[in-house]
Every structure is written in C-alpha cells, then in structure tokens.
DOKE-335358 format. One record per residue (C-alpha): residue in one letter; chain; x, y, z. Coordinates in Angstrom, 3 decimals, padded with zeros to 6 digits. Layout:
! DOKE-335358
<sedren residu="a" chaine="A" u="X" v="Y" w="Z"/>
...
//
This chain:
! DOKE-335358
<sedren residu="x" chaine="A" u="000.000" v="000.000" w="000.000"/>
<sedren residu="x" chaine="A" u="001.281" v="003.909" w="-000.962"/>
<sedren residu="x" chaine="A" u="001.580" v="006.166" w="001.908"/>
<sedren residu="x" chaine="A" u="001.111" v="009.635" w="001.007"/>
<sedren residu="x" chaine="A" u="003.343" v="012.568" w="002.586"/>
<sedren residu="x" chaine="A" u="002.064" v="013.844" w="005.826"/>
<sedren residu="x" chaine="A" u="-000.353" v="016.510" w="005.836"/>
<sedren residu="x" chaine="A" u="000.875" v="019.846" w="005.805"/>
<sedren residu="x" chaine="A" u="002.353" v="023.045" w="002.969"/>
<sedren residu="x" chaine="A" u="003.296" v="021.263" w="-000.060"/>
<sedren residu="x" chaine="A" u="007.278" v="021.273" w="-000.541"/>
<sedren residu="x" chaine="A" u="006.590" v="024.173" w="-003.307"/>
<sedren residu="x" chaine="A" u="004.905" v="026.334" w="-000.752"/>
<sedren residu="x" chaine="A" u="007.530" v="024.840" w="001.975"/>
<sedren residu="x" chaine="A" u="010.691" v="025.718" w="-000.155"/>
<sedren residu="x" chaine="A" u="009.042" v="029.363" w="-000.305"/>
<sedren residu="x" chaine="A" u="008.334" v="029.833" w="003.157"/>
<sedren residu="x" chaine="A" u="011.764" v="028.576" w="004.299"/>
<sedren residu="x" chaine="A" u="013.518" v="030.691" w="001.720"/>
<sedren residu="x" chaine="A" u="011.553" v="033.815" w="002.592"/>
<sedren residu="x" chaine="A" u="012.075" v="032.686" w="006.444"/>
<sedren residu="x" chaine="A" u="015.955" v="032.903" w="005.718"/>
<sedren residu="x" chaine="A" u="015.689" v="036.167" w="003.737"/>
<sedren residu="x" chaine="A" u="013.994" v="037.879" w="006.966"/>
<sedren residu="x" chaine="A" u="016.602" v="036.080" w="009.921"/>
<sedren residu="x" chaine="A" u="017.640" v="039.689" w="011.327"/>
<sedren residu="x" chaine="A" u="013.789" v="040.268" w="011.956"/>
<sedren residu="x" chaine="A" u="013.086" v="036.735" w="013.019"/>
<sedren residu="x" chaine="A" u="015.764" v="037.146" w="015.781"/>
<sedren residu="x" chaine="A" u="014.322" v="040.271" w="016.854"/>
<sedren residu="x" chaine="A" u="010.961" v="039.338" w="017.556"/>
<sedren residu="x" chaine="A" u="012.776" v="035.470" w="018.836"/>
<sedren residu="x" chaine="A" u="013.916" v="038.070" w="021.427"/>
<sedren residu="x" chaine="A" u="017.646" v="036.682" w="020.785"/>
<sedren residu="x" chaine="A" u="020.263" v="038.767" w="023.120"/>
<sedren residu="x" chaine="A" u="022.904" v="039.057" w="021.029"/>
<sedren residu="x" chaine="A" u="023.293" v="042.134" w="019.336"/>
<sedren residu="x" chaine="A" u="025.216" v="040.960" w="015.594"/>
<sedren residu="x" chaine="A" u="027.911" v="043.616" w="015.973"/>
<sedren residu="x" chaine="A" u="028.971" v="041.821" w="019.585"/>
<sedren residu="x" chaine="A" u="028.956" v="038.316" w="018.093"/>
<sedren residu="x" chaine="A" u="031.076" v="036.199" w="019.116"/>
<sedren residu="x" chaine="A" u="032.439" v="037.835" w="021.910"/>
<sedren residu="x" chaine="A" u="030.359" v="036.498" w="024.549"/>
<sedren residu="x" chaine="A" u="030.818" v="032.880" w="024.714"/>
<sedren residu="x" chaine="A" u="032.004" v="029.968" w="023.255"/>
<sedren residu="x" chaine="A" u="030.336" v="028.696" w="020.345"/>
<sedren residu="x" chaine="A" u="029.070" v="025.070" w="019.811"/>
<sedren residu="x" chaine="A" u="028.979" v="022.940" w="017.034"/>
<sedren residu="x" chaine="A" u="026.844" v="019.810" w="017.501"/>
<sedren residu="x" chaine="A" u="027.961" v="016.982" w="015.591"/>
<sedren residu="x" chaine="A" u="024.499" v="014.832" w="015.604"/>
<sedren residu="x" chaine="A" u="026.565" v="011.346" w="015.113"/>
<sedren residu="x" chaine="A" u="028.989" v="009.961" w="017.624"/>
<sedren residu="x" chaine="A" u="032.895" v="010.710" w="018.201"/>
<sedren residu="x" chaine="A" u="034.922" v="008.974" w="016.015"/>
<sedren residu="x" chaine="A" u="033.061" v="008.419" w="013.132"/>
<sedren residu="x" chaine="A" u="033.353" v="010.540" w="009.871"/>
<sedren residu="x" chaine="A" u="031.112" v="013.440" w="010.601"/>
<sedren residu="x" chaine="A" u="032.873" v="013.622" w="013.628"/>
<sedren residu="x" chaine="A" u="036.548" v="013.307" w="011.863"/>
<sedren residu="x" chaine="A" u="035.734" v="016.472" w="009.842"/>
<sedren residu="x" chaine="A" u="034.253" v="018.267" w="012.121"/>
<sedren residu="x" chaine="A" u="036.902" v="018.697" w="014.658"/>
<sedren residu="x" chaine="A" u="039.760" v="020.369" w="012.100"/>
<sedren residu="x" chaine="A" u="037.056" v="022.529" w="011.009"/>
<sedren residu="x" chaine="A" u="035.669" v="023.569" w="014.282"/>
<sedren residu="x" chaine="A" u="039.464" v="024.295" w="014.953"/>
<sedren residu="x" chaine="A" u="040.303" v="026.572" w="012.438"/>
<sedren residu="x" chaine="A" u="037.013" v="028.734" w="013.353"/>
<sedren residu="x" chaine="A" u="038.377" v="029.337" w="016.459"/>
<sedren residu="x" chaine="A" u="041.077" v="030.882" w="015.091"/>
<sedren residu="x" chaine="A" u="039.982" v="032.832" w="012.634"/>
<sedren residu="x" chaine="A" u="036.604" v="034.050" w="014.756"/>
<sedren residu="x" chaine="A" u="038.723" v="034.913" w="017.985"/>
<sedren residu="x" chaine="A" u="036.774" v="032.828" w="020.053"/>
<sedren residu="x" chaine="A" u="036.265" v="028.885" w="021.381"/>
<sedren residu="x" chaine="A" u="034.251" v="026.678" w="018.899"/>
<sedren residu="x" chaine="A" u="033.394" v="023.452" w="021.102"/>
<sedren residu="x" chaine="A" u="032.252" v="020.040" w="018.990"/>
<sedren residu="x" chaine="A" u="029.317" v="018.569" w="021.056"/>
<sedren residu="x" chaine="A" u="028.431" v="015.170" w="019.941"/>
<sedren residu="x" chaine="A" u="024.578" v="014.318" w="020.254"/>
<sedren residu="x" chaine="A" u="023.790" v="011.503" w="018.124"/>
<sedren residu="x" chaine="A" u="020.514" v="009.677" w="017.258"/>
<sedren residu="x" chaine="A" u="017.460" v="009.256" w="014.903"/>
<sedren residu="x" chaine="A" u="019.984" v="008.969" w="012.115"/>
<sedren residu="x" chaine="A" u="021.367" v="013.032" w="013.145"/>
<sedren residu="x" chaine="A" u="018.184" v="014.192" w="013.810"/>
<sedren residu="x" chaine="A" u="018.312" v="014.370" w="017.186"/>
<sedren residu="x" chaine="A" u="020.876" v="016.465" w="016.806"/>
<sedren residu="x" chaine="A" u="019.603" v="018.264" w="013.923"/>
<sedren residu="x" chaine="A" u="016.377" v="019.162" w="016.561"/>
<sedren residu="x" chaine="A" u="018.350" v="020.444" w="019.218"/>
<sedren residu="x" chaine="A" u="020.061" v="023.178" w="017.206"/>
<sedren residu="x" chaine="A" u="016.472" v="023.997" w="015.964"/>
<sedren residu="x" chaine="A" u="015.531" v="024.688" w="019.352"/>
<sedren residu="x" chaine="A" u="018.959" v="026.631" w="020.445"/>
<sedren residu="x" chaine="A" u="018.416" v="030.097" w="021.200"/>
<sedren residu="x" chaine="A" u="019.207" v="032.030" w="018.314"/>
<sedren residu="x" chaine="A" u="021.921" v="034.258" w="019.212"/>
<sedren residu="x" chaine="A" u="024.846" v="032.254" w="016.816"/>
<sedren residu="x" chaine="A" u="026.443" v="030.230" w="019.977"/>
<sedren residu="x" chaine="A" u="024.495" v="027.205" w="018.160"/>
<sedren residu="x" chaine="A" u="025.949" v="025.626" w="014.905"/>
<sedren residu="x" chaine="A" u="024.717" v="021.875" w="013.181"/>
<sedren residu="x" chaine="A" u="027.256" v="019.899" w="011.094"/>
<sedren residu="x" chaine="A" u="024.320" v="019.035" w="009.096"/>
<sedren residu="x" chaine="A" u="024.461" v="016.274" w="005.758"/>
<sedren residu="x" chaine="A" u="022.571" v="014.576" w="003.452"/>
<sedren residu="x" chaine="A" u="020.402" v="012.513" w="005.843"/>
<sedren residu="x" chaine="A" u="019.243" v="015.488" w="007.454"/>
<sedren residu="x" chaine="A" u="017.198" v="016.122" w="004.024"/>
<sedren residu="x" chaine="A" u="016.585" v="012.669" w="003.911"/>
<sedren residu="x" chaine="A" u="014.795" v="012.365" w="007.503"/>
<sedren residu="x" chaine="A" u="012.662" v="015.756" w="006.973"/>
<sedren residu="x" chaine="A" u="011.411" v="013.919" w="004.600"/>
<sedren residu="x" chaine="A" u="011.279" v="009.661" w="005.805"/>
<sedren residu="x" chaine="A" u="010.325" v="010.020" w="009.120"/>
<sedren residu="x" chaine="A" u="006.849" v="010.279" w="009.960"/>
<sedren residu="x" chaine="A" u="006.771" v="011.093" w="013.695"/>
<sedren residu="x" chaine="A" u="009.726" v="014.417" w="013.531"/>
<sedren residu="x" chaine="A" u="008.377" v="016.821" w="016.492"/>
<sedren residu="x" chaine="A" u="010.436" v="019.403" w="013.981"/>
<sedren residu="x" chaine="A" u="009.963" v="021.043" w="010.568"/>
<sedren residu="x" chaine="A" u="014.038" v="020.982" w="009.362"/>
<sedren residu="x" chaine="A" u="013.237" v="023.574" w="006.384"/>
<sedren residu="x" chaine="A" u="011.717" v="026.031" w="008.501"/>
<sedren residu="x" chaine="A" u="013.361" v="025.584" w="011.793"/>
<sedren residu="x" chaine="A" u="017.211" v="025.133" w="010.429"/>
<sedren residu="x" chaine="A" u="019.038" v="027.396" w="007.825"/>
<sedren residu="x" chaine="A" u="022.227" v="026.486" w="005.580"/>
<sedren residu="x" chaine="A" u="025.001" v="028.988" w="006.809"/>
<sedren residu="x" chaine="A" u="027.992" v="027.157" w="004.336"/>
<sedren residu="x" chaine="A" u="028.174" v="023.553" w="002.398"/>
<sedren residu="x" chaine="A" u="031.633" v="022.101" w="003.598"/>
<sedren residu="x" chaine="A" u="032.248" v="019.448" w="000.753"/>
<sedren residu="x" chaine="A" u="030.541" v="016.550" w="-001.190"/>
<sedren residu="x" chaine="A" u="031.875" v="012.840" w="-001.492"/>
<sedren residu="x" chaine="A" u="030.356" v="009.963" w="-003.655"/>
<sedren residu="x" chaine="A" u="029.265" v="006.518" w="-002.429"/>
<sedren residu="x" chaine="A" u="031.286" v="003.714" w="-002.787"/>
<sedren residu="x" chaine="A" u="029.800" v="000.447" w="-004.179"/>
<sedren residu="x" chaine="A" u="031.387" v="-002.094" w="-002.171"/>
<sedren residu="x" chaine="A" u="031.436" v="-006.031" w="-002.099"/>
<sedren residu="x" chaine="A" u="032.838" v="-008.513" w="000.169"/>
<sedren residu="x" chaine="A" u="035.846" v="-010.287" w="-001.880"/>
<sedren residu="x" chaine="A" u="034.352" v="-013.630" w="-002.013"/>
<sedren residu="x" chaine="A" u="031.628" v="-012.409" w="-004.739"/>
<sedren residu="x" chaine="A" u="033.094" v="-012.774" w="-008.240"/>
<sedren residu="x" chaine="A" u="032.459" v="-009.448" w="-009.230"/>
<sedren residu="x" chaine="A" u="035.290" v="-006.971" w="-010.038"/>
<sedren residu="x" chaine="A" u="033.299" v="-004.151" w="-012.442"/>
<sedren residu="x" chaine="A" u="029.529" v="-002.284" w="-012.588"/>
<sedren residu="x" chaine="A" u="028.643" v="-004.802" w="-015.281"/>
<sedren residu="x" chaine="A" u="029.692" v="-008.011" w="-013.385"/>
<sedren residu="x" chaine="A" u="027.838" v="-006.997" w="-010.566"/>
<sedren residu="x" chaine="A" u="024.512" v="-006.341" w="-012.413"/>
<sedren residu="x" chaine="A" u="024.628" v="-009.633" w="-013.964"/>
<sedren residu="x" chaine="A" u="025.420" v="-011.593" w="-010.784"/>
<sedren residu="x" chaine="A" u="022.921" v="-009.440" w="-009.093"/>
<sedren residu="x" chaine="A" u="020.505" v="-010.733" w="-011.768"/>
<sedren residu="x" chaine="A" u="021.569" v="-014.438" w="-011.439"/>
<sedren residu="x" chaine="A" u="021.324" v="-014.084" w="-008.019"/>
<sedren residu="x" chaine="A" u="017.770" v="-012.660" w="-007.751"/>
<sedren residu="x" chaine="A" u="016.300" v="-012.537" w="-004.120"/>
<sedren residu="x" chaine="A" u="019.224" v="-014.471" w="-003.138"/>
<sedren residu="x" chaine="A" u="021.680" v="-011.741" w="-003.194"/>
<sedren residu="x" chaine="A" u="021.302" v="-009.193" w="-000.296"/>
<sedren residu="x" chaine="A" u="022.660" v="-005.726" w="000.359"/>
<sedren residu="x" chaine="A" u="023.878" v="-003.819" w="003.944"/>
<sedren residu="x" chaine="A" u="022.470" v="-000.596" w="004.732"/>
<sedren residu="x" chaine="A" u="023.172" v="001.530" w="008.444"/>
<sedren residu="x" chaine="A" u="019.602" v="001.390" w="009.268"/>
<sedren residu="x" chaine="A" u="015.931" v="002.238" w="007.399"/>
<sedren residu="x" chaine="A" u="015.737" v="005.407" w="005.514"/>
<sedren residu="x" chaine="A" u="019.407" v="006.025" w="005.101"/>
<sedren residu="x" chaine="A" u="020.928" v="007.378" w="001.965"/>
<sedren residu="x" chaine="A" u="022.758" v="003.488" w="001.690"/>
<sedren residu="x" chaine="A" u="018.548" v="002.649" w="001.969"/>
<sedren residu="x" chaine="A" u="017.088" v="004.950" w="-000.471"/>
<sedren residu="x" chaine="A" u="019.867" v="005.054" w="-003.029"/>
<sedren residu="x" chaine="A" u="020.079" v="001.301" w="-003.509"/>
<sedren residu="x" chaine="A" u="016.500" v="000.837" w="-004.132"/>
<sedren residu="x" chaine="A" u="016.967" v="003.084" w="-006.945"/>
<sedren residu="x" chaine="A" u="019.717" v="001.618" w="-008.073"/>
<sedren residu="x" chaine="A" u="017.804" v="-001.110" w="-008.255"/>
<sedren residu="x" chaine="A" u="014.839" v="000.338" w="-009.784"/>
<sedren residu="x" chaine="A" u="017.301" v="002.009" w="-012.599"/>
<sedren residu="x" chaine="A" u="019.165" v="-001.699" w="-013.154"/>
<sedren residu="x" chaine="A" u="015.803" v="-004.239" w="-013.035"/>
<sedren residu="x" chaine="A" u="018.050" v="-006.242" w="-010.159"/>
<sedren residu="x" chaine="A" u="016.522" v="-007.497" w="-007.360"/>
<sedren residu="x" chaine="A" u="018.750" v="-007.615" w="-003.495"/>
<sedren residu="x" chaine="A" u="017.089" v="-008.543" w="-000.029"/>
<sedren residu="x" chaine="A" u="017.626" v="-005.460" w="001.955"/>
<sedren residu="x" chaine="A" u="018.983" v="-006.136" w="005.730"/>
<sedren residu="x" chaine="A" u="019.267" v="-003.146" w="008.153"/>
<sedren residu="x" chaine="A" u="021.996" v="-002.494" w="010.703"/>
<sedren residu="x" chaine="A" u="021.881" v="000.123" w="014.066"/>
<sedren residu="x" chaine="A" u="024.826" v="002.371" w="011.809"/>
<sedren residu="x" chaine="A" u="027.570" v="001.267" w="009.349"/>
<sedren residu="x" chaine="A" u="029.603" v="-000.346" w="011.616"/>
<sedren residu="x" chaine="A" u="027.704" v="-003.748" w="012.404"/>
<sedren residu="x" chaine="A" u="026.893" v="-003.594" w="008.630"/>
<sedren residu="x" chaine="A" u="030.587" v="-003.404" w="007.921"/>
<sedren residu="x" chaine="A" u="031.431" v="-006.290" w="010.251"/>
<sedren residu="x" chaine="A" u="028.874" v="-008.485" w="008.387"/>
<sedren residu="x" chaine="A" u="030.347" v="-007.149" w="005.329"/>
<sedren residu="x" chaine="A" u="033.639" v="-008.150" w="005.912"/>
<sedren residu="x" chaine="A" u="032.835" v="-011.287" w="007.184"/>
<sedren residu="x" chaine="A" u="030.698" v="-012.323" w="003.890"/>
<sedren residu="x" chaine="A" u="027.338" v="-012.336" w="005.795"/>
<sedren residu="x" chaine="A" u="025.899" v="-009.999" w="003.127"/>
<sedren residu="x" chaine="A" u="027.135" v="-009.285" w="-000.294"/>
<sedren residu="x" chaine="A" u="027.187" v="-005.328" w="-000.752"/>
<sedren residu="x" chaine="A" u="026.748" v="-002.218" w="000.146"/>
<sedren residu="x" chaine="A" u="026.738" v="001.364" w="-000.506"/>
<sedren residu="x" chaine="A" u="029.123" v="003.142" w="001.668"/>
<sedren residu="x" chaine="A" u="030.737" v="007.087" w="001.996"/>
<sedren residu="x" chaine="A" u="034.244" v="007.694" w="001.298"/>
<sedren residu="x" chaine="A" u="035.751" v="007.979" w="004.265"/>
<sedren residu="x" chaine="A" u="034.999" v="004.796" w="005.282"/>
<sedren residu="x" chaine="A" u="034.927" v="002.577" w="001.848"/>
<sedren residu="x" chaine="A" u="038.702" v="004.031" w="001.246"/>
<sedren residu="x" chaine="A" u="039.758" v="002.674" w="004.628"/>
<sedren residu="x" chaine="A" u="038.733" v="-001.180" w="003.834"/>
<sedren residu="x" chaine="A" u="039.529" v="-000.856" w="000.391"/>
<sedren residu="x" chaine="A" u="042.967" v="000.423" w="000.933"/>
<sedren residu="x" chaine="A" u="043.498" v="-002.791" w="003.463"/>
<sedren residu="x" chaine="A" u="041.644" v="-004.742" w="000.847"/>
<sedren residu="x" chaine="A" u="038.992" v="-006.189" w="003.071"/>
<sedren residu="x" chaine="A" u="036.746" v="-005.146" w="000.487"/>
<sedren residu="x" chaine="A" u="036.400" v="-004.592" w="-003.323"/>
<sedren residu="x" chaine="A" u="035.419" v="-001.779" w="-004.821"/>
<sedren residu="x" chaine="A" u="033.085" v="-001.284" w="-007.581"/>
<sedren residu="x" chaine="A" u="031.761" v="001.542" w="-008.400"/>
<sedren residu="x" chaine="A" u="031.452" v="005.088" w="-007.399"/>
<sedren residu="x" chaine="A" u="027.521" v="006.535" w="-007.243"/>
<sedren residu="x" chaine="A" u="028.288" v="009.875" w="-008.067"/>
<sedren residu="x" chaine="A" u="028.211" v="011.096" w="-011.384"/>
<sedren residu="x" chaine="A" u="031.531" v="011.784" w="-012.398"/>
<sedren residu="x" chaine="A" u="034.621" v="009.910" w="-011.061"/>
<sedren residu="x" chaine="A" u="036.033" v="010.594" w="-008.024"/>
<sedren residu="x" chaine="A" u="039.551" v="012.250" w="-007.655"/>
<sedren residu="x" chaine="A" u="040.346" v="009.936" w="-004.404"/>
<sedren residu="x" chaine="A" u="039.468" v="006.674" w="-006.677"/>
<sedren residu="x" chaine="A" u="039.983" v="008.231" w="-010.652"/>
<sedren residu="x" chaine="A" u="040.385" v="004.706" w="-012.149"/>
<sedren residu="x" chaine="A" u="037.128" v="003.575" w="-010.308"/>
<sedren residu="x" chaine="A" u="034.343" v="004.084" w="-012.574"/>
<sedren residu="x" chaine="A" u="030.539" v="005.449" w="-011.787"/>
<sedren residu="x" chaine="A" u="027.168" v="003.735" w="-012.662"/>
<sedren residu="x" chaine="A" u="026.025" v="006.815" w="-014.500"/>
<sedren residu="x" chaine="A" u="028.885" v="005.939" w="-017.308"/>
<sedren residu="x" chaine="A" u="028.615" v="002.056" w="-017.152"/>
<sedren residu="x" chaine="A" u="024.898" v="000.408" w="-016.036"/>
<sedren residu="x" chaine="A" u="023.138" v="003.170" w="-014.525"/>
<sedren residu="x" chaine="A" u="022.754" v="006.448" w="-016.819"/>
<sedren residu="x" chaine="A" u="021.772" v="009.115" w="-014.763"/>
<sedren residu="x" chaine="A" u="022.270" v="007.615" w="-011.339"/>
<sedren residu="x" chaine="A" u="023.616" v="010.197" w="-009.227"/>
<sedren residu="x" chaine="A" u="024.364" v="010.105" w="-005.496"/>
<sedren residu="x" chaine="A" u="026.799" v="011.936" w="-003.217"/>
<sedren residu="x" chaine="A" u="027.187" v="012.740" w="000.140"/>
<sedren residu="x" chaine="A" u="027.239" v="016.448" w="001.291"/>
<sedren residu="x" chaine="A" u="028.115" v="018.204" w="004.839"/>
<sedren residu="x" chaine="A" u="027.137" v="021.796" w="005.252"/>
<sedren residu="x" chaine="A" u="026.989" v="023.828" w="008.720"/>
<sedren residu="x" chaine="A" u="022.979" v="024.667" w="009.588"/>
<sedren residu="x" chaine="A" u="022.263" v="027.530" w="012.293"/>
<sedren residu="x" chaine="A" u="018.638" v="028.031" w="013.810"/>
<sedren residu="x" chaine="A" u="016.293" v="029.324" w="011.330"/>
<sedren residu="x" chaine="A" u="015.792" v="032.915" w="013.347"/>
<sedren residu="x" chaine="A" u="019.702" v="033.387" w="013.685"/>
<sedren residu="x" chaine="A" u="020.416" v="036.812" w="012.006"/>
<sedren residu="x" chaine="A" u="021.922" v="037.221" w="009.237"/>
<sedren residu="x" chaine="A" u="024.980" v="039.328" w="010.218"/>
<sedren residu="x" chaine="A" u="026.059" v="036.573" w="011.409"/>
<sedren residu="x" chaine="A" u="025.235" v="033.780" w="009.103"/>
<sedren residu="x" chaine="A" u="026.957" v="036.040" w="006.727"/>
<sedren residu="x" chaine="A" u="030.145" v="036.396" w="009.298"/>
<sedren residu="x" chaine="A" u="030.322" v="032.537" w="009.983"/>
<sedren residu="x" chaine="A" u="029.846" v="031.439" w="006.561"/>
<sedren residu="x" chaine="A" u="033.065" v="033.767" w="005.626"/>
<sedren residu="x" chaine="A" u="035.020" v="032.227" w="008.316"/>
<sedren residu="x" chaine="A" u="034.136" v="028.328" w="007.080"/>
<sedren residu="x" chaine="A" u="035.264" v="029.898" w="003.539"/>
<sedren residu="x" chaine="A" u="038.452" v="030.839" w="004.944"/>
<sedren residu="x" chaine="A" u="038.779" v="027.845" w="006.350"/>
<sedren residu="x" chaine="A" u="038.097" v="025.919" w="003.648"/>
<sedren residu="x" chaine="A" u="040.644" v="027.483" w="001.282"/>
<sedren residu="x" chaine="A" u="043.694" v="026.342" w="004.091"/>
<sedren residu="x" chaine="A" u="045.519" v="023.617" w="002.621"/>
<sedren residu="x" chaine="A" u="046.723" v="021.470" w="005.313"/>
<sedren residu="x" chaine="A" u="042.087" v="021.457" w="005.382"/>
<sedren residu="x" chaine="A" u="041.734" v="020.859" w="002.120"/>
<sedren residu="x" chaine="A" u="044.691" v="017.931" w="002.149"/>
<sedren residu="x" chaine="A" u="043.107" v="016.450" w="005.285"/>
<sedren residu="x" chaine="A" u="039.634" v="017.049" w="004.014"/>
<sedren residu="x" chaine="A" u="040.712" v="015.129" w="000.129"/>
<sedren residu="x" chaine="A" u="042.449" v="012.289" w="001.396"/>
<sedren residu="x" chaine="A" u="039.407" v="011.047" w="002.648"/>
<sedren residu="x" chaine="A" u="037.697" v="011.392" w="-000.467"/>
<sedren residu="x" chaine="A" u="035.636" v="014.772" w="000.558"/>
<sedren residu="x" chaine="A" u="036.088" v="017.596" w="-002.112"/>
<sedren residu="x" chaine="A" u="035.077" v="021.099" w="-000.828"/>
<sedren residu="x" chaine="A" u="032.399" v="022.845" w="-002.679"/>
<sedren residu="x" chaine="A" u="032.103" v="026.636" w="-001.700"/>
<sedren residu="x" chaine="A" u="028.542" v="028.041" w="-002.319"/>
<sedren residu="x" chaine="A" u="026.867" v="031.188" w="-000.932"/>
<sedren residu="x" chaine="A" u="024.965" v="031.464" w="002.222"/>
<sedren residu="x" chaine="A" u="021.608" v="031.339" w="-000.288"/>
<sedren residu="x" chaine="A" u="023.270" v="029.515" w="-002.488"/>
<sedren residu="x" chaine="A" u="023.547" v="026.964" w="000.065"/>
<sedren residu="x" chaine="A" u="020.262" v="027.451" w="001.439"/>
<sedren residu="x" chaine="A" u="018.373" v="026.828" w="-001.767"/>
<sedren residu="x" chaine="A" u="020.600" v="023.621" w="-002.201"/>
<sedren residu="x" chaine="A" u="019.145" v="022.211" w="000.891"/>
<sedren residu="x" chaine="A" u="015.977" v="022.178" w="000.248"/>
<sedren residu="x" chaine="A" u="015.794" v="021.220" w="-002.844"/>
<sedren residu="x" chaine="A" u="017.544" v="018.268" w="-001.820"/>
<sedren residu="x" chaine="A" u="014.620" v="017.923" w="000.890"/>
<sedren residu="x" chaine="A" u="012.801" v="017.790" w="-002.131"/>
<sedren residu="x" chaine="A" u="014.713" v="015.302" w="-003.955"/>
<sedren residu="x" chaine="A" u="015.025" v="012.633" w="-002.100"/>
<sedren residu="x" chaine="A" u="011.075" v="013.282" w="-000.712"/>
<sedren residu="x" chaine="A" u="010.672" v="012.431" w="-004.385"/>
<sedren residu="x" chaine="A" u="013.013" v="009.383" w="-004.112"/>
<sedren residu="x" chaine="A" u="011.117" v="007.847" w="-000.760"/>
<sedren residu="x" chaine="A" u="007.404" v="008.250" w="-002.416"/>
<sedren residu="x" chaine="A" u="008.572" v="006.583" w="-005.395"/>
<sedren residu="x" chaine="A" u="009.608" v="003.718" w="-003.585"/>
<sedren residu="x" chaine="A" u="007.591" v="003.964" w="-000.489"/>
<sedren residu="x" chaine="A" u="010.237" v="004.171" w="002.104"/>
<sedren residu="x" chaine="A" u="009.312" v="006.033" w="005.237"/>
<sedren residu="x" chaine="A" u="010.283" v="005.445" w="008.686"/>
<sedren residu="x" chaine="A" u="007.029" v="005.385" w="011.587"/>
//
C-alpha cells in the first residue's frame, strides 16, 4: 500500500516559506527576542557545534579540524558537542531549538534532508526551523562487495545481481538512510533485485560485510577508502556522477549500467532558522576561509571529501531542494520510517 506525505504546505509552498524565512533572519531574531546584538557576536561565549553522530566516526573526523580553524579565525572557542541519534536528527532538533543568538551551529548532511522527509513522527519542521550557513564538501558513495563475490566491475555486478535474484542481499546503516534509499533506486534504474537487511549504523553492517554475511553495500568515502585500501573489500563503483579524484580509475554507474544515477554525500553547517543574518553572513566567511587552508583541504581530500564553496543562499536553496529530492526518491519507492 502507498503512503502519502504527511499533511501539511506542499514542498513548493515549503521551499518558499523557508527561503523567505531565511531572507527575513535579522527580523526573526528580533521578535525570537535573541540577546545578542550581531555587531557583539562572538564575543560572549564559546560557540558550539553539535555533531548529531557519535565521536569517532566521519562526521565527527571532519568536524573537529574545522571547528578548529574557526576558532582561530573568529577569535573565540568553537566546542564540537556530539549528540547523536534518529539517524542526526536528534541532533539536527536540538540546534532547531537553540536560542538564536549564533552560539548554536549543526554539522548538518545529506540525511538530514533525507529524515525531513522519511520520518513520519519528527516533532520538527528541518526547512523552517534550520538554515544552511555554508556547504563544507561533497563525497560519492562507494559500491562495495565482500571479496568472495566474483564481481570486479559495474557490469559483473549487475549480472550476478541478476543471477542471483532474491538471493543476493545488500547492507544498509539502518531504514531510511541514503545506503537505503539510493540502492532501491539503483535497483529500480538496473531491473536487479537484493534482499535489503538493516543495521543500528555502518559499523555492524561493515562487520557483516567483511565477514561475507551480506554481499554489498553502498558506503561514503571515508569509510569505503579505509577497507579498500586494506583490501577487506572490493570496490566497484562510485555513485556519483563523475569519477572521483580519491578513486579516478574507479568508474561510476552513471557511465557504465546506470545512466543518470547520481548520489553523493554532502556536509554543510545549519544555524537556527531565526539566527540573524549578520552573522550567518560572518560565519559562513570564516568556514570559507577555512576551507581554502591547505593542510584542510589535504586532510579534508584524502578522505575522499572535495570542498564545494557556495553562498549562504546559495547553500540554502541547495538544501531544500535536496529535501525535495530525495522526498521524491522515498514516495517513489515507499520508504518512510514510523
């Protein structure tokens, strides 16, 4: 049976709204009754970033350079705060309910788009209540299989996935996760057919990987380069649509089985919706500067994450339209998460 989105604006009227809510932040925080004036900021106090996953995994692992660099170049303590859960939207909800006053900062990604949209029960409305201050980088998937399968290229693994049928099976880090949604399309684009089996994160579903309890999975960068460079795993394919500069003689699905498959990862920094925009304009030149450091950008590449500067709006509109996308993406294939 087809669930239909949750009552409410449509995303049209939704993209509006949050776009016109951005445009009118210094107002917002006015009437929010946020005490800090914009020409103070960030004198006060220190300023926290909430990473919404926990230490020592990837969001985490970018996060921390970054967050150090802003302290330098803003004068002033920037503090990671880990609060994971929900797939980052527990995080993702307590920065929407931080006082607006620019002390509050989300490392937001992809599957915060991806939850505004999957999950049915959110006591938060991400496109209203959170705004995109700076994106911090994209970095494709990596199509990975566990070396016993006989499958070494895009078109070897379509065929054995069609051989296979129902047989073959595929890892994701949990319902409604980009692994989730973007293999089911794959699958849609490609006619194959894989039993999907969810993990609590990409760690368990790593373990099973490795030790040949499923057959593939879709994984980010950071993490597929680590097993692949110990060869515990093969790599496939990338799922963005060009090649990758950490993995340039890997191929994509978009060139080989899949035209027009196209799925990367992306991190961006997310303030309260009401935070003014003196200082989502001040912050998101300090990430800038930060991104354009090299020993950043070295740290940032070798783990297969190329920056991707875009204006405050710029960055904003990007957002939600991606809410948008992948709200597409889950109706088409019925995904949501209760």
């Amino acid at each position: 049976m087809h669930h239909t989105r949750p009552q409410g604006p449509s995303r049209r009227r939704r993209l509006v709204a949050a776009l016109a809510l951005a445009g009118c932040a210094p107002l917002a925080g006015l009437l929010a009754g946020a005490p800090a004036r914009a020409a103070d900021w960030p004198a006060q106090q220190p300023i926290r970033l909430v990473v919404p996953a926990p230490a020592g995994g990837s969001l985490d692992i970018l996060s921390r350079p970054l967050a150090a660099k802003l302290a330098g170049i803003l004068g002033q303590a920037v503090v990671v705060e880990n609060r994971g859960g929900a797939g980052g939207m527990v995080g993702a909800d307590y920065v929407s309910k931080a006082t607006p006053d620019g002390y509050t900062f989300l490392m937001g990604a992809i599957h915060h788009a991806i939850g505004a949209t999957v999950n049915r029960n959110l006591v938060f409305d991400p496109a209203r209540e959170l705004v995109g201050v700076a994106n911090i980088g994209t970095t494709p998937n990596v199509a990975i299989v566990n070396n016993r399968l006989p499958v070494r290229t895009p078109q070897e693994l379509v065929a054995w996935l069609k051989q296979r049928g129902d047989k073959a099976n595929y890892a994701t880090g949990g319902p409604g996760t980009l692994q989730h949604l973007s293999m089911e399309w794959f699958k849609s684009l490609t006619g194959v057919q894989a039993m999907t089996v969810h993990y609590r994160g990409s760690s368990p579903a790593m373990s099973d990987l490795l030790g040949g309890q499923v057959d593939l999975m879709f994984e980010t960068m950071p993490l597929a380069l680590a097993q692949t460079r110990a060869d515990a795993v093969r790599a496939v394919a990338v799922t963005s649509r060009e090649r990758s500069p950490a993995l340039p003689d890997l191929p994509t699905f978009n060139e080989t089985v899949a035209p027009g498959f196209a799925v990367s990862s992306w991190y961006g920094v997310m303030a309260p919706a009401a935070t003014p925009r003196p200082i989502l304009e001040r912050m998101h030149q300090a990430i800038e500067q930060a991104l354009a450091m090299p020993d950043i950008v070295q740290t940032w590449q070798s783990a297969g994450v190329q920056p991707q500067p875009m204006s405050q709006a710029e960055f904003q509109a990007f957002w939600l339209g991606e809410i948008d996308r992948w709200g597409q993406i889950a109706d088409e294939h019925d995904i949501r998460i209760e």
